[in-house]
FIKOLZA-1660 file (N, C-alpha, C; in steps of 0.1 Angstrom, whole numbers, plus 5000, padded with zeros to 4 digits):
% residues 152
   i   px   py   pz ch aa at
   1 5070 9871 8371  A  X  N
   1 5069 9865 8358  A  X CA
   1 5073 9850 8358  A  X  C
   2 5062 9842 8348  A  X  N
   2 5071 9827 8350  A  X CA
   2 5076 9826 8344  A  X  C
   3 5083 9814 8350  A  X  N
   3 5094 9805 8334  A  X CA
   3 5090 9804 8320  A  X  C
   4 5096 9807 8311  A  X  N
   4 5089 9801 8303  A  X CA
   4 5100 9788 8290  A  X  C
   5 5087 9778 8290  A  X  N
   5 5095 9765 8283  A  X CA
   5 5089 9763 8269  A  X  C
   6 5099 9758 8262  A  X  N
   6 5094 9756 8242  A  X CA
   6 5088 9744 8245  A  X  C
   7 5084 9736 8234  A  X  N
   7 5078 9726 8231  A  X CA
   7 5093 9711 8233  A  X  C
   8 5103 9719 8226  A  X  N
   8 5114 9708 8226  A  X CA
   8 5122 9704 8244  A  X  C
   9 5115 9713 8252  A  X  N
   9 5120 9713 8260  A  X CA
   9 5108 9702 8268  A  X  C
  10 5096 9706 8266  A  X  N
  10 5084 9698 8273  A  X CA
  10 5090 9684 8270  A  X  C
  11 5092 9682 8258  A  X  N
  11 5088 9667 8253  A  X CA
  11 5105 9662 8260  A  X  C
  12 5115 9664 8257  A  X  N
  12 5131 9665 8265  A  X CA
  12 5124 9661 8280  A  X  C
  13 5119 9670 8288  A  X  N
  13 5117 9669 8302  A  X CA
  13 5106 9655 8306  A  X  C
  14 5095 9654 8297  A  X  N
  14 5087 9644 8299  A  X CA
  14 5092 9629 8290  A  X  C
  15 5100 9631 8283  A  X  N
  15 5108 9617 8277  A  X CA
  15 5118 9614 8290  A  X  C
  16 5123 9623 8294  A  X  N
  16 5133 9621 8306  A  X CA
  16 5126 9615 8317  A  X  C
  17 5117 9621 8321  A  X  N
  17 5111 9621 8333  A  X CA
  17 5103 9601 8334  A  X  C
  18 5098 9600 8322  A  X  N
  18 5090 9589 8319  A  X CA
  18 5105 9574 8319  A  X  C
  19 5117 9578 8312  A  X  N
  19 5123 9570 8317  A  X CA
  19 5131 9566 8325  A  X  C
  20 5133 9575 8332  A  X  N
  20 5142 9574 8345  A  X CA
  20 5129 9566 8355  A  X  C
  21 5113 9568 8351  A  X  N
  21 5108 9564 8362  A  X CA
  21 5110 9548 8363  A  X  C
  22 5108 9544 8346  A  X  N
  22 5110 9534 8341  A  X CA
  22 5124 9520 8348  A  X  C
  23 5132 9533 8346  A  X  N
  23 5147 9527 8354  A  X CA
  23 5141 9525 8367  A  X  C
  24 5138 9534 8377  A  X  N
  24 5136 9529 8388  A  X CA
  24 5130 9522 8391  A  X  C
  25 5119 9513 8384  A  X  N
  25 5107 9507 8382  A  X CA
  25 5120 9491 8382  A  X  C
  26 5126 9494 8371  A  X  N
  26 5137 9480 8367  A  X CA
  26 5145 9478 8382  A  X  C
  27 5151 9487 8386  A  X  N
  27 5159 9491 8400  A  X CA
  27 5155 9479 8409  A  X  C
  28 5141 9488 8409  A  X  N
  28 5133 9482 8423  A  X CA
  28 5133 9465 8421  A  X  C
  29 5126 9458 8411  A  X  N
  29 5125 9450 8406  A  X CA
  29 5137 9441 8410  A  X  C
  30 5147 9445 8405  A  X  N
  30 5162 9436 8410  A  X CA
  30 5163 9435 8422  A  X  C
  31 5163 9446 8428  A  X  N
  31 5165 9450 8441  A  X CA
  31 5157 9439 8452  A  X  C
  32 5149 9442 8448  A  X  N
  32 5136 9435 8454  A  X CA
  32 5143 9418 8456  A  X  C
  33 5147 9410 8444  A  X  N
  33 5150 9399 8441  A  X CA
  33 5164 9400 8449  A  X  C
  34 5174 9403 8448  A  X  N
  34 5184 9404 8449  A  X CA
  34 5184 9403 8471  A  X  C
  35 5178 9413 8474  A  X  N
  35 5177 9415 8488  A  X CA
  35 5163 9402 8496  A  X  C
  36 5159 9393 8488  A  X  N
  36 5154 9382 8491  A  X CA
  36 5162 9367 8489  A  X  C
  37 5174 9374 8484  A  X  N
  37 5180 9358 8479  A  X CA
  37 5188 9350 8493  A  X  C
  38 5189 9366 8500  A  X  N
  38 5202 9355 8507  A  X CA
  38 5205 9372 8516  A  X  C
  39 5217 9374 8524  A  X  N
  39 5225 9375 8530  A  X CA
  39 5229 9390 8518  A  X  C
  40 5228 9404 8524  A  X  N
  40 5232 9417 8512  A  X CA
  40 5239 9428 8524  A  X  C
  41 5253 9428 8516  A  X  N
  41 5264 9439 8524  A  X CA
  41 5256 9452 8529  A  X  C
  42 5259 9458 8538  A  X  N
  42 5259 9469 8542  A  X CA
  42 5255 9483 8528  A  X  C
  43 5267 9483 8524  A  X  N
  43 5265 9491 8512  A  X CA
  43 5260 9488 8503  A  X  C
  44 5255 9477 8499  A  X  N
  44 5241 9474 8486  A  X CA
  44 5229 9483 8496  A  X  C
  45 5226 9482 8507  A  X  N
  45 5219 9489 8515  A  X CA
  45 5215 9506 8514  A  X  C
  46 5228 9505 8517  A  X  N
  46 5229 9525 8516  A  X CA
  46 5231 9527 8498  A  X  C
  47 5233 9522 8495  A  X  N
  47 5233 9524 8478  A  X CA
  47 5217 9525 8474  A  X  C
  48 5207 9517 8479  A  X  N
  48 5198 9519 8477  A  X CA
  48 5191 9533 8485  A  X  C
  49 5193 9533 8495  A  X  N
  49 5189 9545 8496  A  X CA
  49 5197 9562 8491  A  X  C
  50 5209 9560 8486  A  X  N
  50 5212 9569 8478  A  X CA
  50 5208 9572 8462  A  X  C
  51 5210 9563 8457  A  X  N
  51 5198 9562 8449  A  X CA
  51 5188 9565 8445  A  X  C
  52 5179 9564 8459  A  X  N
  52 5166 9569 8457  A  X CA
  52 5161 9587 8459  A  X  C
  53 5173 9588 8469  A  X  N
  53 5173 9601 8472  A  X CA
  53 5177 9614 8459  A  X  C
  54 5189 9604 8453  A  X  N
  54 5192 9612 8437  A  X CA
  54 5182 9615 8431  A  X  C
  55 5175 9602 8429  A  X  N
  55 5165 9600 8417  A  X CA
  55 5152 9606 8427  A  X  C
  56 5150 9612 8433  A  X  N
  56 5138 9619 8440  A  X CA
  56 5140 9637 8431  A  X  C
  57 5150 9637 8438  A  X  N
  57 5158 9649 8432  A  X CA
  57 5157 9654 8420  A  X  C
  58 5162 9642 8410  A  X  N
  58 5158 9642 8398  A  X CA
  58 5148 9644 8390  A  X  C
  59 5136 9635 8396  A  X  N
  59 5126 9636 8392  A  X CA
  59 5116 9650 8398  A  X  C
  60 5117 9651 8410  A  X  N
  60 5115 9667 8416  A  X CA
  60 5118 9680 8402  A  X  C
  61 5127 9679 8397  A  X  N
  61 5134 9692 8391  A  X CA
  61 5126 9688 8376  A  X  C
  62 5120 9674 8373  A  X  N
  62 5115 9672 8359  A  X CA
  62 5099 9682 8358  A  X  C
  63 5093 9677 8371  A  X  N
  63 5081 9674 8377  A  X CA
  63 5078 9690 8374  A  X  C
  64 5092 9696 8384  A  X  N
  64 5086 9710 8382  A  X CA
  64 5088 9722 8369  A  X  C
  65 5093 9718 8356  A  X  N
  65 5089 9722 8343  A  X CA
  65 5079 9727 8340  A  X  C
  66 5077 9736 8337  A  X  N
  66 5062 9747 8338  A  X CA
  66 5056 9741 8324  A  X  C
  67 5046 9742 8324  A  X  N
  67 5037 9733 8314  A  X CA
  67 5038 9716 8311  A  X  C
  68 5049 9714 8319  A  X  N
  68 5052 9697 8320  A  X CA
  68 5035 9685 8321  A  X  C
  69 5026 9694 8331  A  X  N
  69 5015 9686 8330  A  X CA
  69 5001 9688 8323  A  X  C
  70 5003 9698 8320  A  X  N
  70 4995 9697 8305  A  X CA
  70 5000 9688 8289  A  X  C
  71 5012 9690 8288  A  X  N
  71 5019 9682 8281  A  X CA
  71 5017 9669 8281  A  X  C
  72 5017 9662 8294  A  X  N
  72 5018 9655 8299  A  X CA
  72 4999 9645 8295  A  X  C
  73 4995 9651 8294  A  X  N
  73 4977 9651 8290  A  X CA
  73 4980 9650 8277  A  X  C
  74 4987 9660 8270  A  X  N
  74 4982 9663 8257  A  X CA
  74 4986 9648 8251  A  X  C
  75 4999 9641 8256  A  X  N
  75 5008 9635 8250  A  X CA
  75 4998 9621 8251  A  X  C
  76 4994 9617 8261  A  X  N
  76 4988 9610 8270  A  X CA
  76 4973 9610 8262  A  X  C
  77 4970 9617 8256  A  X  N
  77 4956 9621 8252  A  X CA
  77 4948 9619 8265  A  X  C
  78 4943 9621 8272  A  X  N
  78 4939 9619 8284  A  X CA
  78 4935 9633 8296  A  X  C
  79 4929 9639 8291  A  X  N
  79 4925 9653 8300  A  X CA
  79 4922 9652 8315  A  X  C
  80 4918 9635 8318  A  X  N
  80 4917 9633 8335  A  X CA
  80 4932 9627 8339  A  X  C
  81 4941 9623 8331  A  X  N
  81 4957 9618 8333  A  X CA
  81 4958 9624 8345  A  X  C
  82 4963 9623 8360  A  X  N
  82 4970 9630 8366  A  X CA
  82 4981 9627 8368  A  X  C
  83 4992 9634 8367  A  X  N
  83 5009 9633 8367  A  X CA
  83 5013 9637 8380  A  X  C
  84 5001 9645 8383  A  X  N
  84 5009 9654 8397  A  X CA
  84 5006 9642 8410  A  X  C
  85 4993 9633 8408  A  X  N
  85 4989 9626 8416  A  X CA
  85 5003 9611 8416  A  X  C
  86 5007 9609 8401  A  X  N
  86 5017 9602 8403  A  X CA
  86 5027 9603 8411  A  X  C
  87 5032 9610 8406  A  X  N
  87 5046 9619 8411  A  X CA
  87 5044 9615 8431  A  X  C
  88 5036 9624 8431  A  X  N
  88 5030 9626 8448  A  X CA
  88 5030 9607 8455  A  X  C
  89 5028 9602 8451  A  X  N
  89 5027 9586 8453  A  X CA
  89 5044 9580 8448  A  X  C
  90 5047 9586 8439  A  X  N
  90 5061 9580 8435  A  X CA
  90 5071 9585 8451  A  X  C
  91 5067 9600 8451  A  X  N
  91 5077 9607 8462  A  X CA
  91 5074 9600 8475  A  X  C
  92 5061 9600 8474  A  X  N
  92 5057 9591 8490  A  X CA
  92 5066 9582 8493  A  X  C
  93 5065 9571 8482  A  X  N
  93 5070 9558 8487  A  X CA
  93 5087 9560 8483  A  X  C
  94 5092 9569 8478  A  X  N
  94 5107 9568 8481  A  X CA
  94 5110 9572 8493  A  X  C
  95 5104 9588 8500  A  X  N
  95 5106 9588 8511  A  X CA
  95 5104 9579 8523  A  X  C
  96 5093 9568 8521  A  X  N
  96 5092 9559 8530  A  X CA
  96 5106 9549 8533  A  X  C
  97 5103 9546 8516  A  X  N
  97 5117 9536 8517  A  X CA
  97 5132 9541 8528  A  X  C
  98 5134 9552 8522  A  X  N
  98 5142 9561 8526  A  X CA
  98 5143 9561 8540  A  X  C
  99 5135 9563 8548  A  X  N
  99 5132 9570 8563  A  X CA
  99 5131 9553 8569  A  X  C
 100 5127 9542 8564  A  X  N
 100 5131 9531 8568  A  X CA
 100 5148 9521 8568  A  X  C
 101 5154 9529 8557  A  X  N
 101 5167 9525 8558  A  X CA
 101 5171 9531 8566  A  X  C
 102 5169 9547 8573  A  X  N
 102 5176 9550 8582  A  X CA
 102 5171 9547 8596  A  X  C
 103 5165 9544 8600  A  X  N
 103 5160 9538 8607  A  X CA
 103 5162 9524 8613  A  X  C
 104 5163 9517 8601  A  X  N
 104 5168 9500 8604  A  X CA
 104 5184 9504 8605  A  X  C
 105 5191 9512 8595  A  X  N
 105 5204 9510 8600  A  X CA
 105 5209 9516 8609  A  X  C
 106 5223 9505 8616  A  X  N
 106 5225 9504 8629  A  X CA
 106 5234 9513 8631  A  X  C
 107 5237 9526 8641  A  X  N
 107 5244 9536 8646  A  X CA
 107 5248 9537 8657  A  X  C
 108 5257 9544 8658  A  X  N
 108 5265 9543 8672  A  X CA
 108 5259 9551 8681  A  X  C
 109 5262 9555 8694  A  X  N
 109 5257 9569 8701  A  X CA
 109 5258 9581 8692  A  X  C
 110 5265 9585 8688  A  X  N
 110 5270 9597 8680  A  X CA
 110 5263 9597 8670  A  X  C
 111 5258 9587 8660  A  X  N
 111 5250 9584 8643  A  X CA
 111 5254 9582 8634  A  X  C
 112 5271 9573 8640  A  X  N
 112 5272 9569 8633  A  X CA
 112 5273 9559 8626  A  X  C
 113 5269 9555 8610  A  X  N
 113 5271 9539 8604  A  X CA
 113 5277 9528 8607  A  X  C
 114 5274 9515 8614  A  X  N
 114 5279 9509 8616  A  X CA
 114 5278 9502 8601  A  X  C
 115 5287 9505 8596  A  X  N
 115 5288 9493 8587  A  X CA
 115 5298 9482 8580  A  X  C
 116 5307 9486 8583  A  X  N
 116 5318 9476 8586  A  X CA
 116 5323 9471 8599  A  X  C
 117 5329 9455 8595  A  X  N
 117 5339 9453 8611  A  X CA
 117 5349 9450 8603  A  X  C
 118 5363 9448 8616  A  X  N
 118 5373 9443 8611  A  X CA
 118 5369 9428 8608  A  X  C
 119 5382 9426 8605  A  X  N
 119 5385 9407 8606  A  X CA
 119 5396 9402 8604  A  X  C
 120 5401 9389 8607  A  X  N
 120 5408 9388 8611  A  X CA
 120 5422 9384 8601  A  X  C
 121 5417 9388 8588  A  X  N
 121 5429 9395 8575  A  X CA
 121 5432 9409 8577  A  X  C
 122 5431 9412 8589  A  X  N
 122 5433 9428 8589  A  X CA
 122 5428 9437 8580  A  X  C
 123 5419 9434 8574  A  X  N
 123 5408 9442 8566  A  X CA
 123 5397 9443 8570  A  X  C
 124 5385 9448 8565  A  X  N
 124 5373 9450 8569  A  X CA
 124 5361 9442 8558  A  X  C
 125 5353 9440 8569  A  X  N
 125 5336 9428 8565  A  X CA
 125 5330 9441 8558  A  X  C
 126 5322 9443 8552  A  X  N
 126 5308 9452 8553  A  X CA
 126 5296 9438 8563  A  X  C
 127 5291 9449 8569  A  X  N
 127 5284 9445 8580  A  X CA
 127 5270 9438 8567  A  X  C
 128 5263 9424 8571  A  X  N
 128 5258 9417 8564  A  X CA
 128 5239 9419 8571  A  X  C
 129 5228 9421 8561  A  X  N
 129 5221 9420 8567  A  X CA
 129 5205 9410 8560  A  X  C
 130 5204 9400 8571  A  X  N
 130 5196 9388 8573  A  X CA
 130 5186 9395 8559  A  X  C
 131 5174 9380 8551  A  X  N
 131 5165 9386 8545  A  X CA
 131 5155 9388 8555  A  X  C
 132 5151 9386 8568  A  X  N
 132 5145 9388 8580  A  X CA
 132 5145 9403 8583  A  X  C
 133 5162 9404 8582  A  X  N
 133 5159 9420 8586  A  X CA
 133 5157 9430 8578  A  X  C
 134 5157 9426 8565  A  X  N
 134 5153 9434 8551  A  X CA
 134 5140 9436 8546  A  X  C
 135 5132 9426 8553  A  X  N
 135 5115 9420 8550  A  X CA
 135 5111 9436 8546  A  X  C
 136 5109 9446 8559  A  X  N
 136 5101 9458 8557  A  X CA
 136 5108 9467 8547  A  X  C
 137 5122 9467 8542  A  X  N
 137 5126 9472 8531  A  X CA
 137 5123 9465 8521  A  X  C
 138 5125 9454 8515  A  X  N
 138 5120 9450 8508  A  X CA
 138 5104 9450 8501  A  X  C
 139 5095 9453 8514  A  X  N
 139 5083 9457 8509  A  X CA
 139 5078 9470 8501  A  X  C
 140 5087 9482 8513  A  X  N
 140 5090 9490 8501  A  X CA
 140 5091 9495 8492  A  X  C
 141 5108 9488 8486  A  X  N
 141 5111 9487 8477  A  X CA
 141 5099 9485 8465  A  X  C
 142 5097 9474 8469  A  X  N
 142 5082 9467 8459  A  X CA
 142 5072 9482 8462  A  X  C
 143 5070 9486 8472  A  X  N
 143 5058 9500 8471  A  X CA
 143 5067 9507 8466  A  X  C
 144 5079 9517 8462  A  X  N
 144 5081 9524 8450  A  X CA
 144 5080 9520 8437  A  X  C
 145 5084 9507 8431  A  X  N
 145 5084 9499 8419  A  X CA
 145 5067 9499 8416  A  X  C
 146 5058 9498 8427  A  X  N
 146 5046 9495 8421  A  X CA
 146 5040 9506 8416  A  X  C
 147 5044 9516 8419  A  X  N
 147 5038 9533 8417  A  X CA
 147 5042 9534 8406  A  X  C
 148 5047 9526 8399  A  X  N
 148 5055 9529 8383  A  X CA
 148 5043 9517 8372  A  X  C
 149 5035 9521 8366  A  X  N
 149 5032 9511 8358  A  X CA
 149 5039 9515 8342  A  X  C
 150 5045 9506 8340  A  X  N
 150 5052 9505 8328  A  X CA
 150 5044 9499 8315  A  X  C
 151 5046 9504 8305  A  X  N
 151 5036 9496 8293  A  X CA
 151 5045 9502 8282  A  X  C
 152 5044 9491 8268  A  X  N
 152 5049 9488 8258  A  X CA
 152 5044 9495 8250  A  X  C
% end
């Protein structure tokens, strides 16, 4: 038997769905700017890939709402609209993003984060990384933000 969903729930799930993409769309956008300006900590790093991984999550559990894409048409007026072909292009490029931060970031034998050092206040740096070494994240970034077209 399937799920079955009301109308107040479609419109809840696809108002949700459309602004959270929206947020990530704004995310990316900063992000983007922010990791070309200069020199970005360790953890603004893994923040973004946390992040992305939530909001994958998130949008996964919207995505799968039983009648969400027909709705999605009706609301849309648009019977060729595909949502599912978004979605599938949105997930791409977070997983890309994703599988590139772990990848660029640096680990020890074991796997683990190098992302702090000491110094010499007896406290700890977050490990700093170049806009050189951020270039192919940063393109990214810009490929999930662009899978979002936003309109007024």
């Amino acid at each position: 038997m399937a799920i079955k969903t009301n109308l107040s729930q479609l419109e809840e799930g696809y108002r949700t769905y459309k602004n959270l993409a929206a947020m990530v769309k704004k995310y990316c956008d900063v992000k983007s700017i922010q990791f070309q300006a200069g020199s970005v900590n360790a953890d603004n790093v893994l923040g973004v890939f946390h992040d992305m991984r939530r909001w994958a999550v998130d949008l996964s559990t919207l995505a799968a709402i039983p009648g969400i894409v027909q709705y999605a048409r009706d609301v849309e007026a648009d019977q060729a609209y595909d949502p599912v072909a978004e979605y599938l292009a949105l997930e791409s490029a977070m997983d890309s993003l994703k599988l590139e931060i772990r990848t660029t970031f640096p680990v020890d034998g074991n796997g683990f984060l190098l992302e702090k050092t000491w110094n010499a206040q007896d406290t700890y740096d977050f490990r700093q990384f170049t806009v050189a070494q951020l270039s192919t994240i940063v393109a990214l970034i810009d490929a999930v933000g662009n899978t979002i077209e936003t309109v007024d």
